[in-house]
C-alpha positions as CSV (number, residue, x, y, z in Angstrom):
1,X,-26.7,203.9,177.2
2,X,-29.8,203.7,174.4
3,X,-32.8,206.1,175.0
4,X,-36.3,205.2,173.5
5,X,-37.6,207.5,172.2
6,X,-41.8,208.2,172.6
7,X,-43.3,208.6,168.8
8,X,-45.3,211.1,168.3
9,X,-47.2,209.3,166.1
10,X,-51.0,208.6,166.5
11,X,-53.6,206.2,165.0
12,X,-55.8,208.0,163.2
13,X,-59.8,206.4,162.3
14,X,-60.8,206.1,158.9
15,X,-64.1,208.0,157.9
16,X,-64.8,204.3,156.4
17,X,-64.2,202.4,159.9
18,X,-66.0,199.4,159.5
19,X,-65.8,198.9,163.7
20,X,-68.6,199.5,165.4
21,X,-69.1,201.9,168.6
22,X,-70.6,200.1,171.7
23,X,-73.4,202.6,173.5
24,X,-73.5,201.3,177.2
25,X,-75.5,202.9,180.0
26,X,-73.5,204.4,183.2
27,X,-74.3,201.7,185.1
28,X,-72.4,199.6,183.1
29,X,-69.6,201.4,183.5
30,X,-69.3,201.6,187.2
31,X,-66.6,199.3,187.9
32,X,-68.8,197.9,190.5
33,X,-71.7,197.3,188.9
34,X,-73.4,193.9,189.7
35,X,-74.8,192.3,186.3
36,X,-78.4,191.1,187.0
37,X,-79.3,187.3,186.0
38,X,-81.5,188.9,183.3
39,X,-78.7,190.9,181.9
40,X,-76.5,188.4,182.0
41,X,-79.3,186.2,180.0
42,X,-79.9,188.7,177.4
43,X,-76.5,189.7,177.0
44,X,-75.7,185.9,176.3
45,X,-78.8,184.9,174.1
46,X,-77.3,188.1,172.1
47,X,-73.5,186.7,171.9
48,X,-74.8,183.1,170.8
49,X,-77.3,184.4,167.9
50,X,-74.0,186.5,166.5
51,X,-71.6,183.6,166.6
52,X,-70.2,182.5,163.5
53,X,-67.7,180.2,163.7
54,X,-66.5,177.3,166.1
55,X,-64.3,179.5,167.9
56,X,-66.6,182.4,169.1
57,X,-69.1,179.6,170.3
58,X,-66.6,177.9,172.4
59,X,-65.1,180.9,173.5
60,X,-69.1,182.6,174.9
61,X,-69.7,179.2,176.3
62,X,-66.7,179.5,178.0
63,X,-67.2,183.0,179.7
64,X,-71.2,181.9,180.0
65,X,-70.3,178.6,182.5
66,X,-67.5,180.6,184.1
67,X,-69.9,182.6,186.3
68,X,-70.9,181.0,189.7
69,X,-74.3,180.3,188.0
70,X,-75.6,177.9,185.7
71,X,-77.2,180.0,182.3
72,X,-80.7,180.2,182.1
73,X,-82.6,178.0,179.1
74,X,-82.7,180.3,177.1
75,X,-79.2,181.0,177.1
76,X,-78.3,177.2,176.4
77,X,-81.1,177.3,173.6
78,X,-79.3,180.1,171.9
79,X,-76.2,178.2,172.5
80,X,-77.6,174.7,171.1
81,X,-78.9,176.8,167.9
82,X,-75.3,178.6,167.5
83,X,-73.9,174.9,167.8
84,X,-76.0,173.7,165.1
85,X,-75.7,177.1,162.7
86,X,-71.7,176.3,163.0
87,X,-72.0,172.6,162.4
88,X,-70.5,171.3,165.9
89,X,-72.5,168.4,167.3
90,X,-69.9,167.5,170.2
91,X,-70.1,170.9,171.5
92,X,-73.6,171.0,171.9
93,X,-73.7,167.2,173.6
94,X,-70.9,169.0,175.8
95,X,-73.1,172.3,176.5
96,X,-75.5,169.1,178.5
97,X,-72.3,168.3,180.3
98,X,-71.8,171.8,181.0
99,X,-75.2,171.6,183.3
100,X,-74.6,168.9,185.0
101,X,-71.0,170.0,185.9
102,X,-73.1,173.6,187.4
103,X,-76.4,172.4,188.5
104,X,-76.2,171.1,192.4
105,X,-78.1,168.0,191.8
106,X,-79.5,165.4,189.9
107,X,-83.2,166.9,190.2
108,X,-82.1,170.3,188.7
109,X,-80.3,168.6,185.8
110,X,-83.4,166.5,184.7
111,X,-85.8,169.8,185.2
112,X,-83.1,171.7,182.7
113,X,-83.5,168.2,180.3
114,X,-87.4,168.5,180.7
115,X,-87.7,172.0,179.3
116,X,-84.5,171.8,177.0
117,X,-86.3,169.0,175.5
118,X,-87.7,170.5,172.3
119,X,-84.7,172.2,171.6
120,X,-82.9,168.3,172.1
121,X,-85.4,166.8,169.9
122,X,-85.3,169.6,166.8
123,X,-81.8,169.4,166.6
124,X,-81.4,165.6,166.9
125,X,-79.0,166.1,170.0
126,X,-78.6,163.1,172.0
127,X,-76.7,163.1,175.5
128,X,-73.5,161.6,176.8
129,X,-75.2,159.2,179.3
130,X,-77.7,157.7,176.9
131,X,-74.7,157.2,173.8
132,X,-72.7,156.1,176.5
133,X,-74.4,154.4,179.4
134,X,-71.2,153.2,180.7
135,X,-69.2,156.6,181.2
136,X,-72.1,157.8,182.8
């Protein structure tokens, strides 16, 4: 019969680490702590202005719609400008999906088109329903 044996051997950090040390308050840490709809907002409006590539939006929109909440405008602003900084027009037409998936009726949806409008019109992003009219 084979016996593992346990290393002794530890990682070590380089004095040159590149990673970066997250600083969180206790509250944070409390396994039960409740995230408030304004820290969830910031916390997202921060994830999409650091996205870089296709992947990392996809992946915070995601975790963002996966809440039993639909992500304030300023969180699908910063989402619509990370699509646009990575070059990924069907995923922003898909963020508008996205709120009318989580929104519980029509009237919220159009109030979230009314004041997402700018942000539509700046970066030339048209919706499903109006390039298709019949999938709609």
């Amino acid at each position: 019969m084979r016996s593992f044996q346990v290393s002794q051997f530890r990682p070590t950090t380089s004095a040159f680490s590149t990673a970066t040390t997250k600083l969180a308050d206790h509250d944070a840490n409390d396994p039960h702590h409740e995230e408030s709809f304004e820290e969830f907002t910031a916390r997202y409006e921060k994830e999409f202005e650091q996205v870089q590539d296709v992947f990392e939006l996809q992946r915070n929109l995601n975790n963002a719609f996966a809440y039993d909440l639909v992500p304030s405008p300023s969180v699908i602003t910063a989402a619509l400008r990370a699509a646009r900084r990575v070059n990924d027009y069907p995923t922003a037409v898909r963020i508008f999906e996205g709120i009318k998936a989580k929104v519980e009726n029509k009237g919220q949806y159009d109030e979230y088109l009314q004041e997402l409008n700018g942000i539509r019109e700046e970066l030339g992003i048209n919706l499903k329903e109006t390039m298709y009219p019949e999938a709609s």
